[in-house]
C-alpha positions as CSV (number, residue, x, y, z in Angstrom):
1,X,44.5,14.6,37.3
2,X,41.7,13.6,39.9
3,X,39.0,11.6,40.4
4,X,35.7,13.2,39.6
5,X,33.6,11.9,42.5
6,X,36.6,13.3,45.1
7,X,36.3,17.2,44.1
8,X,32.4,16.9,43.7
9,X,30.6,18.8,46.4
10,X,27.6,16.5,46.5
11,X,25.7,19.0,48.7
12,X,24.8,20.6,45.1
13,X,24.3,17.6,42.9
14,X,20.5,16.8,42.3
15,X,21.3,13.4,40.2
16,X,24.1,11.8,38.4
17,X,24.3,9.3,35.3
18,X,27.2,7.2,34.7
19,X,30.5,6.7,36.1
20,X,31.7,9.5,38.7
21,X,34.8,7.6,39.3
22,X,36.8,8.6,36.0
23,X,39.7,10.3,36.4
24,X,39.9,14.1,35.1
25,X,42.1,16.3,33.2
26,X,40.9,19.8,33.8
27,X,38.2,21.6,34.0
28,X,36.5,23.8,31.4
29,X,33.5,25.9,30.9
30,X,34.4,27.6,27.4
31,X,33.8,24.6,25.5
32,X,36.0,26.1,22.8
33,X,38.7,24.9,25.4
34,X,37.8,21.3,26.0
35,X,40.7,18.5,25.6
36,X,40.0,14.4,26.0
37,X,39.3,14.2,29.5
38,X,38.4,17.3,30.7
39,X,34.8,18.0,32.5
40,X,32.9,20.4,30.8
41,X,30.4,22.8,33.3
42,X,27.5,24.1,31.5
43,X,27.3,27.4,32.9
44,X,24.0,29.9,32.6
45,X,25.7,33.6,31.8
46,X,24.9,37.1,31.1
47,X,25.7,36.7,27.2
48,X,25.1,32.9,26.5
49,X,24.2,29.8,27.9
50,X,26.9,27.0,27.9
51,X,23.9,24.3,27.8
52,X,23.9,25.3,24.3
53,X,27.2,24.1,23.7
54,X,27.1,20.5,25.7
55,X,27.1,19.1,21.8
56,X,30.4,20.4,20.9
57,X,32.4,19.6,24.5
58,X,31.5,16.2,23.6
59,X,32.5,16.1,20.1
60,X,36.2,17.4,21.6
61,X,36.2,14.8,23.8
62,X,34.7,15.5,27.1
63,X,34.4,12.7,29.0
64,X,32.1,14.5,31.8
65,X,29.5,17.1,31.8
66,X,28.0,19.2,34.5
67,X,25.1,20.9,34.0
68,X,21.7,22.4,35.8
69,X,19.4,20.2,33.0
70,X,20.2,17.3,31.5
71,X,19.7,17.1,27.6
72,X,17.2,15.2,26.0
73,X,19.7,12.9,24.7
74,X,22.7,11.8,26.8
75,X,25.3,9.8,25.7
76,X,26.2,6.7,28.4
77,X,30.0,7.0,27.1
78,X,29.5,10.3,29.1
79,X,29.4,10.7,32.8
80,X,26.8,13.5,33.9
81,X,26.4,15.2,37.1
82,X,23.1,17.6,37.5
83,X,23.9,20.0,39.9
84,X,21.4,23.3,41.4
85,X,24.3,25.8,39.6
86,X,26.7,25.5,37.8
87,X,29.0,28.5,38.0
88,X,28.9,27.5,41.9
89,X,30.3,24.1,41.6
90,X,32.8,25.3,39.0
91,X,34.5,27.4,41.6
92,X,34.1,24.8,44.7
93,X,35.4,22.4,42.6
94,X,38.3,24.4,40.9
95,X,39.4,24.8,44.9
96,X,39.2,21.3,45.5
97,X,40.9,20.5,42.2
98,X,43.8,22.3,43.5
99,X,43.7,21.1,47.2
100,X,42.1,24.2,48.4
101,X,45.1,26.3,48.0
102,X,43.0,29.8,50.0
103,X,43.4,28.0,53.1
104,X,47.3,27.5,52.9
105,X,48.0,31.1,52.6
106,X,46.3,34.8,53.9
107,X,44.1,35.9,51.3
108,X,43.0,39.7,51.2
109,X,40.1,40.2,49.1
110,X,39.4,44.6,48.5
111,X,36.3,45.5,47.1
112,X,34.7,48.8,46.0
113,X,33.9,51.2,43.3
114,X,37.7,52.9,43.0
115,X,40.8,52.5,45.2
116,X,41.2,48.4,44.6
117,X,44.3,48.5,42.1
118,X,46.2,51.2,44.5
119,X,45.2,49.0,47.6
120,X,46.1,45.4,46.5
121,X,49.4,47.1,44.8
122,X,50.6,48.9,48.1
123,X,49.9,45.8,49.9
124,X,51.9,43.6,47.6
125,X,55.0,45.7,47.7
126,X,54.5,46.5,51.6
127,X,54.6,42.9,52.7
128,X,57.0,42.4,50.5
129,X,59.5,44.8,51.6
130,X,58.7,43.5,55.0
131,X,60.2,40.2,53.9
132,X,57.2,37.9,53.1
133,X,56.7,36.1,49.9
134,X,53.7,37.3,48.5
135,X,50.8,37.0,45.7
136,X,48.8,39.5,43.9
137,X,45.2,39.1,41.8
138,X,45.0,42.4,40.1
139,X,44.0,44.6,37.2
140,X,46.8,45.8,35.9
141,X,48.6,42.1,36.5
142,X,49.0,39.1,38.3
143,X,52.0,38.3,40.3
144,X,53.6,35.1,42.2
145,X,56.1,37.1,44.3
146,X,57.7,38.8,41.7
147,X,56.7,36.6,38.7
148,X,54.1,38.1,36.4
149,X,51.0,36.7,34.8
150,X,48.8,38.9,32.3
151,X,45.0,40.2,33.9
152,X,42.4,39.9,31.6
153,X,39.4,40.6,34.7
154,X,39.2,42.3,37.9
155,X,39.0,39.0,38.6
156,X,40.0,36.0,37.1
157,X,37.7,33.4,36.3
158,X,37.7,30.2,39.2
159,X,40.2,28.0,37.4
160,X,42.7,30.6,36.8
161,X,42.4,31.8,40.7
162,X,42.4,28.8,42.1
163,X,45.6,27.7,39.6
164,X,47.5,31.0,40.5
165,X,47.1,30.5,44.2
166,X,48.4,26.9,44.2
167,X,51.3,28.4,42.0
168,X,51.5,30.7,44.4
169,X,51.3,28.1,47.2
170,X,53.8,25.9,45.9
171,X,56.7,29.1,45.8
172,X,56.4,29.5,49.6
173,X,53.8,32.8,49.2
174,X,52.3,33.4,52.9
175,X,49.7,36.5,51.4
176,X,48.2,37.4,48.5
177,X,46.0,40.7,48.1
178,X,43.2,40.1,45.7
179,X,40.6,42.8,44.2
180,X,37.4,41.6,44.3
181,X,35.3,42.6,41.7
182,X,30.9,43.3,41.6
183,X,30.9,40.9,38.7
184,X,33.3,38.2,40.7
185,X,30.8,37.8,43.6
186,X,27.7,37.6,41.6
187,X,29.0,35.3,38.9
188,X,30.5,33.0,42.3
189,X,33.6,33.3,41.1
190,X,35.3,33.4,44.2
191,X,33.0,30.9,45.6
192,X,35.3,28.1,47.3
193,X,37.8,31.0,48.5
194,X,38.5,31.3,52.4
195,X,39.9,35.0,53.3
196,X,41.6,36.3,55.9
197,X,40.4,39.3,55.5
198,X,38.0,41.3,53.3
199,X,38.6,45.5,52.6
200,X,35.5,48.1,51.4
201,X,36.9,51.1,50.2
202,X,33.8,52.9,48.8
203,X,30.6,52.5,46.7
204,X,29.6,54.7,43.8
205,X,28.0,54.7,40.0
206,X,29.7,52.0,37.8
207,X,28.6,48.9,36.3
208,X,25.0,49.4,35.9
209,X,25.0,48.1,32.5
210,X,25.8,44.5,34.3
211,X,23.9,45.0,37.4
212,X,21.1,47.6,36.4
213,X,20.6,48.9,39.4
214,X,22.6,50.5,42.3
215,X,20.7,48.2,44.5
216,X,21.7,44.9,42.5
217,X,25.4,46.5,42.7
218,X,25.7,47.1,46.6
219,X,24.1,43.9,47.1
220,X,26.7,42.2,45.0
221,X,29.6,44.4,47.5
222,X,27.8,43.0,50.4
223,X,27.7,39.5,49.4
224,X,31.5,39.3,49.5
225,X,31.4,40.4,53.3
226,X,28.2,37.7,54.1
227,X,30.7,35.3,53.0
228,X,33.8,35.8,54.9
229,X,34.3,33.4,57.7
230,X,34.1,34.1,61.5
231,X,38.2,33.5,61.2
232,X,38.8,37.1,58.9
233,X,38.3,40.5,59.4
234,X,36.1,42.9,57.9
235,X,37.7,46.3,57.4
236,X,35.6,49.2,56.1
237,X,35.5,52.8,55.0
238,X,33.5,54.7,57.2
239,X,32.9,57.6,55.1
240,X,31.2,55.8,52.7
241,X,27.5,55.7,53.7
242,X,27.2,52.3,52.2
243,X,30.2,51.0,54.9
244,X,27.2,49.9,57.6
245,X,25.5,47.9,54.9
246,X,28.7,45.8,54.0
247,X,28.9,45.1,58.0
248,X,25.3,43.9,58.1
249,X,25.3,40.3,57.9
250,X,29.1,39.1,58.5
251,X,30.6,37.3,60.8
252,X,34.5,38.7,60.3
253,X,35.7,40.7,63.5
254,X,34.6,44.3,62.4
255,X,37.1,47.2,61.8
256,X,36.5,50.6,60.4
257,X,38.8,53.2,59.1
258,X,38.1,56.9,58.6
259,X,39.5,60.9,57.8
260,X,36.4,62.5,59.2
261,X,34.4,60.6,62.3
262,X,35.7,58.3,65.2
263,X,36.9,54.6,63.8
264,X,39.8,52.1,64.9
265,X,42.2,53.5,62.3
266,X,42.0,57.0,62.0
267,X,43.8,60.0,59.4
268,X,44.6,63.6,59.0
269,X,46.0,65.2,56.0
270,X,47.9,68.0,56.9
271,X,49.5,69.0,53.8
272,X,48.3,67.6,50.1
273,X,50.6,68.8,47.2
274,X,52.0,67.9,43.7
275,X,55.1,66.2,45.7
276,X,53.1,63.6,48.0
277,X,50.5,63.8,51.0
278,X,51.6,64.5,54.8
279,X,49.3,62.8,57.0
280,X,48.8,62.0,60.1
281,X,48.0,58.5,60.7
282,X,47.4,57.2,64.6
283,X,49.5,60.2,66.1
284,X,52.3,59.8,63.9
285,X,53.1,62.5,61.2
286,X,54.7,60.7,57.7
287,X,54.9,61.9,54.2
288,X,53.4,60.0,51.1
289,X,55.0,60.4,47.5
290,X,51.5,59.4,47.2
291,X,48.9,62.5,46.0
292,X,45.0,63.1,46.6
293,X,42.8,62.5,49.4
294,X,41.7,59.5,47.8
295,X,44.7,58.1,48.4
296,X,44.8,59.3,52.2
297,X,41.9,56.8,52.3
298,X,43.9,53.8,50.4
299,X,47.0,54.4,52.2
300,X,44.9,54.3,55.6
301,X,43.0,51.3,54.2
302,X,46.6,49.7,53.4
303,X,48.3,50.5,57.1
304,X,45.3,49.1,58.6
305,X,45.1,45.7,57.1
306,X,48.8,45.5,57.8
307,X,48.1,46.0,61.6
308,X,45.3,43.7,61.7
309,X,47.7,40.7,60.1
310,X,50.2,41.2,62.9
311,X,52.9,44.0,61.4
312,X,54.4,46.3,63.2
313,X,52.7,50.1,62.9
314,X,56.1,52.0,62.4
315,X,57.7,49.8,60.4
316,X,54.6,49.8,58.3
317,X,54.4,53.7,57.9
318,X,58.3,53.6,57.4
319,X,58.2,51.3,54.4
320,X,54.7,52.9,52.8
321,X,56.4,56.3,52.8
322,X,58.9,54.9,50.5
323,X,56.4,53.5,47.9
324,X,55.8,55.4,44.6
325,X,52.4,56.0,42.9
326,X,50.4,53.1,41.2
327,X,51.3,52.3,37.5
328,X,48.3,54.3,35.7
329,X,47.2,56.2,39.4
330,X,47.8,59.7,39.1
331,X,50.9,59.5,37.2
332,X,52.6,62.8,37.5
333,X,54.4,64.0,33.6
334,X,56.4,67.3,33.6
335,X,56.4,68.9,30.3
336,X,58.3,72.4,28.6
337,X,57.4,75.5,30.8
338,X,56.3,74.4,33.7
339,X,53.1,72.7,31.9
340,X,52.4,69.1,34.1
341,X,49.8,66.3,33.2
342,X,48.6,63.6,35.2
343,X,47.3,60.5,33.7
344,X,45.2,58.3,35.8
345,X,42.8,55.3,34.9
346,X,40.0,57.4,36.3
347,X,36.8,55.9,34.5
348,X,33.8,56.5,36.5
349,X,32.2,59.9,37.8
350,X,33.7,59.4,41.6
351,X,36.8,58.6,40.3
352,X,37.0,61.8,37.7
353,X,35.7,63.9,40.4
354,X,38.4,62.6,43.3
355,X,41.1,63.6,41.1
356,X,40.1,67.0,39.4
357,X,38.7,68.0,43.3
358,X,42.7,66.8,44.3
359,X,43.9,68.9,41.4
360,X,42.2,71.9,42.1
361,X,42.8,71.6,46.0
362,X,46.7,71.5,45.1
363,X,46.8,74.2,41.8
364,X,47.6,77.6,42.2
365,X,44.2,79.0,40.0
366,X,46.7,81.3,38.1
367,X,47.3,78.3,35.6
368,X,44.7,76.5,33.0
369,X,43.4,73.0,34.2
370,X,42.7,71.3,30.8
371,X,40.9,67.7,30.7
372,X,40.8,65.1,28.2
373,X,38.4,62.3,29.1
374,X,36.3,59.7,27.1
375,X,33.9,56.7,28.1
376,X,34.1,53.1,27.4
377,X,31.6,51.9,25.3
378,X,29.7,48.2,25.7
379,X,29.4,49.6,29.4
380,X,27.8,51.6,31.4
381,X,25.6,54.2,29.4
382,X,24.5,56.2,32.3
383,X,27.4,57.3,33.5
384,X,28.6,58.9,30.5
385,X,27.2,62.5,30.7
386,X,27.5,62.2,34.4
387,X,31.1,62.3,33.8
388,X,31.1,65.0,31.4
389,X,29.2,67.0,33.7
390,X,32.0,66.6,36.3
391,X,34.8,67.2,33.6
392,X,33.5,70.3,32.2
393,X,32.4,71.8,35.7
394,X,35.6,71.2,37.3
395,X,38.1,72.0,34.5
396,X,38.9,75.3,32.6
397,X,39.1,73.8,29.2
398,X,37.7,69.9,28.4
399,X,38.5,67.9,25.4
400,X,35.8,64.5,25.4
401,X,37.2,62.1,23.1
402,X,37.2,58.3,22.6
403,X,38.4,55.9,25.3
404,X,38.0,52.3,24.4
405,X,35.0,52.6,22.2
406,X,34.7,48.6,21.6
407,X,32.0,47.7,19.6
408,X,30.5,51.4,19.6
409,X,30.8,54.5,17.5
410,X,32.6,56.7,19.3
411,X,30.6,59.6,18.0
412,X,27.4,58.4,19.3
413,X,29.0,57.4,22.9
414,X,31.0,61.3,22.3
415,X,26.9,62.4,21.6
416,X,25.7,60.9,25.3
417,X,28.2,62.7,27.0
418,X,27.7,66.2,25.7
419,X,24.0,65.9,26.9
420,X,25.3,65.9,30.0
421,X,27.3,69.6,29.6
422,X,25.4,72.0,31.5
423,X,24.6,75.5,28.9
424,X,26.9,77.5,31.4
425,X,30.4,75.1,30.7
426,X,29.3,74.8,26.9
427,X,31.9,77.2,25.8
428,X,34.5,75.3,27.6
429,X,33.9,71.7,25.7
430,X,35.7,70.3,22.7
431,X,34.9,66.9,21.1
432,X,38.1,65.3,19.2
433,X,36.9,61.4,18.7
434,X,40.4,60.7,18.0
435,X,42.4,60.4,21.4
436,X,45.9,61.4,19.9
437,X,44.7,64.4,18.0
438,X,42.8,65.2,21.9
439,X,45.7,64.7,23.8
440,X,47.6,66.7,21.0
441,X,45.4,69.5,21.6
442,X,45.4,69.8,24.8
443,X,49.3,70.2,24.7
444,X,49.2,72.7,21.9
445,X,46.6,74.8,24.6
446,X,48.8,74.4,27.6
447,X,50.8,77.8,28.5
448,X,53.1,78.1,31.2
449,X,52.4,76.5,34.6
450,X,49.0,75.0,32.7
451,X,47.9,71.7,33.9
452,X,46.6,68.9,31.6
453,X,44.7,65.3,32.6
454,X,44.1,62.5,31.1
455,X,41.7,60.8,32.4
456,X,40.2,57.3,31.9
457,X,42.7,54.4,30.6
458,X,45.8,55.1,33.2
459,X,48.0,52.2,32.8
460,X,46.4,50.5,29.6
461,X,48.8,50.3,26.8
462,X,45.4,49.5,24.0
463,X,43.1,51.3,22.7
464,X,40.2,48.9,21.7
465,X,38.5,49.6,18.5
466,X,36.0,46.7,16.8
467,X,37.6,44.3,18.6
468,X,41.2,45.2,18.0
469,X,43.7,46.3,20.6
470,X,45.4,49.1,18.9
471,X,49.1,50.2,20.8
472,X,48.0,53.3,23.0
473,X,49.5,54.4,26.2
474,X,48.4,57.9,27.0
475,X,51.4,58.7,29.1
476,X,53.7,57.6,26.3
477,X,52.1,59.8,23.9
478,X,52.0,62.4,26.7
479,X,55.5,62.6,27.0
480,X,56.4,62.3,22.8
481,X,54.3,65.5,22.4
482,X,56.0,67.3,25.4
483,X,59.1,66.8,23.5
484,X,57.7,68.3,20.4
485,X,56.2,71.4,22.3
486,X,59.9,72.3,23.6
């Protein structure tokens, strides 16, 4: 428990009523949540506003409420703090309420459209290996050193960051690698956070249902890099053409990283198979078990952020050549006659494209390259035929089907796609709404040597339907229907 009026940054508090000098339990912002004692912050967001639900924190026993208006009628039981926001006291004072646990360790923040999973990950298990005890804020999980906690978010809300670092803090961890999602920075939810370092790995079409336009979504990017401290280091892809914009403003040290101009860190790929990627990386030659040239640029991205923190270059290399793919990142399947799929959580058009553009770099052209891909629905609309563009132009055969449909029919998300198949690659497309029957397909088409992805969910183990999360793991049912096909 602590005192109120010690984790209150005052600097944001227009006016306060009553006593700030109460001692508190935790803090809430789902009023659902609220226990006697706990401070309840009315925050303002996308889907409802918690000023609507002051009332009910009460009536469970709130003895504190902050808020960006007071309510007509304010109980003097209650103590009440008006503050300019409220989402950005939540996460200064979640930090204080844990003692500012960012500054005790090295936090890595990685934004960017795709490659934050596979970056955060490798990190993890690199500094690991190299002895340290480490932390990870992911989407596929949550670890404190090799403890794990379940992700719900890219990122976590303030509480639950601010209470895994100071778990973290309290077991010794020296890093933790953190991705940093669009939604995080403009919702301030890693407001109160001091990093070490910051990571841009690229920027391209996803989350315009949130942010609406591609404008709104860079300047969310950017506003994680405005905020790191003079103390960090800002380390960005130059290939992406958005990599000067993220640099604009900051005052971290500036590094860049590229495979096709002059940067600090630069890469070759010299040889990019089925088996792994052999790069050159600062003059030295190393193999990957690693595939794509996507992940040329995270494993660059990863060997440069270990150099910047003090780690020797070799042994850094040495240990990364060891590390196996990402859980849900390209996950290579071998099935009867020579048949292999790939699954991989690629969701948005860049993604889809980086991986069938690897595939068909790598593949023979003797062989079918069958896809089976779907879009989430409540997200993104825009997107959708964009992707099925991609699919169908870039595969010989493409099954769209349902991905985590949500609240949505997956017919009428199935419907968007298909407007986006170009007349030429209509003969090509199949829609199967039901992703087993899809997947089942697509292994009764293989032939020999054929090659079959499954694109979009990756590591999930859910298929969400109305709300439900139905058991689905694509590689799973991947490798049951391989065994049937032998």
């Amino acid at each position: 428990m602590k005192k109120l009026r010690r984790i209150l940054p005052y600097h944001l508090a227009l006016d306060s009523r009553g006593d700030v000098d109460i001692m508190i339990r935790a803090l809430q912002f789902d009023s659902r949540q609220v226990l006697p004692g706990d401070v309840f912050f009315a925050v303002r967001g996308s889907v409802s506003d918690g000023h609507n639900f002051i009332g009910m924190a009460i009536e469970k026993g709130a003895s504190a409420i902050v808020c960006e208006a007071f309510p007509a009628e304010m109980s003097a039981l209650i103590s009440w703090v008006l503050v300019t926001d409220s989402a950005l006291t939540l996460a200064i004072m979640a930090s204080a309420y844990y003692d500012n646990p960012s500054q005790k360790l090295q936090l890595i923040g990685i934004t960017g459209t795709n490659g934050k999973t596979t970056t955060v990950t490798l990190l993890h298990g690199l500094f690991t290996k190299l002895g340290y005890k480490t932390g990870l804020l992911s989407t596929i999980k949550n670890l404190v050193q090799q403890r794990e906690v379940p992700a719900t978010h890219t990122t976590a809300d303030p509480v639950q960051i601010n209470h895994l670092l100071s778990e973290m803090c309290e077991e010794g961890c020296e890093y933790c690698f953190m991705e940093v999602s669009s939604h995080a920075v403009d919702q301030k939810r890693i407001a109160g956070l001091r990093f070490r370092g910051g990571i841009f790995s690229n920027l391209t079409h996803d989350h315009l249902d949130y942010h609406k336009t591609f404008d709104a979504y860079l300047r969310a990017k950017k506003g994680f890099f405005d905020d790191l401290p003079d103390s960090a280091f800002a380390l960005v892809n130059k290939d992406d053409k958005n990599a000067a914009v993220m640099l604009q403003n900051t005052r971290a040290t500036k590094f860049t990283y590229s495979l096709q101009s002059m940067a600090d860190f630069r890469c070759r790929i010299l040889e990019n198979e089925f088996s792994g990627l052999h790069l050159s990386i600062e003059g030295q030659d190393v193999w990957f078990r690693l595939i794509g040239s996507f992940n040329a640029y995270n494993i660059l991205s990863v060997y440069a952020s270990a150099v910047l923190l003090g780690q020797d270059p070799t042994q850094v290399l040495t240990l990364l050549s060891r590390m196996a793919p990402v859980d849900g990142r390209f996950n290579y399947i071998s099935g009867p006659a020579n048949i292999i799929a790939i699954v991989d959580y690629a969701h948005t058009p860049d993604a889809l494209k980086n991986v069938l553009e690897t595939i068909n770099d790598i593949r023979q052209h003797n062989e079918k390259l069958i896809t089976v891909v779907g879009a989430g629905g409540n997200r993104d609309t825009t997107k959708r035929p964009v992707m099925a563009r991609i699919s169908a132009s870039l595969s010989d055969q493409l099954i769209l089907t349902s991905d985590n449909p949500r609240f949505e029919e997956a017919e009428a998300i199935l419907e968007e796609m298909m407007k986006g198949i170009e007349a030429s690659d209509a003969r090509k497309v199949l829609v199967i709404a039901d992703r087993r029957q899809a997947i089942k397909t697509a292994v009764t088409l293989a032939g020999e040597n054929d090659i079959i992805l499954v694109a979009g969910k990756g590591h999930e183990t859910y298929q969400e339907i109305k709300g439900v999360k139905y058991p689905f793991d694509d590689r799973e049912i991947v490798k049951e229907l391989f065994s049937i096909k032998q």
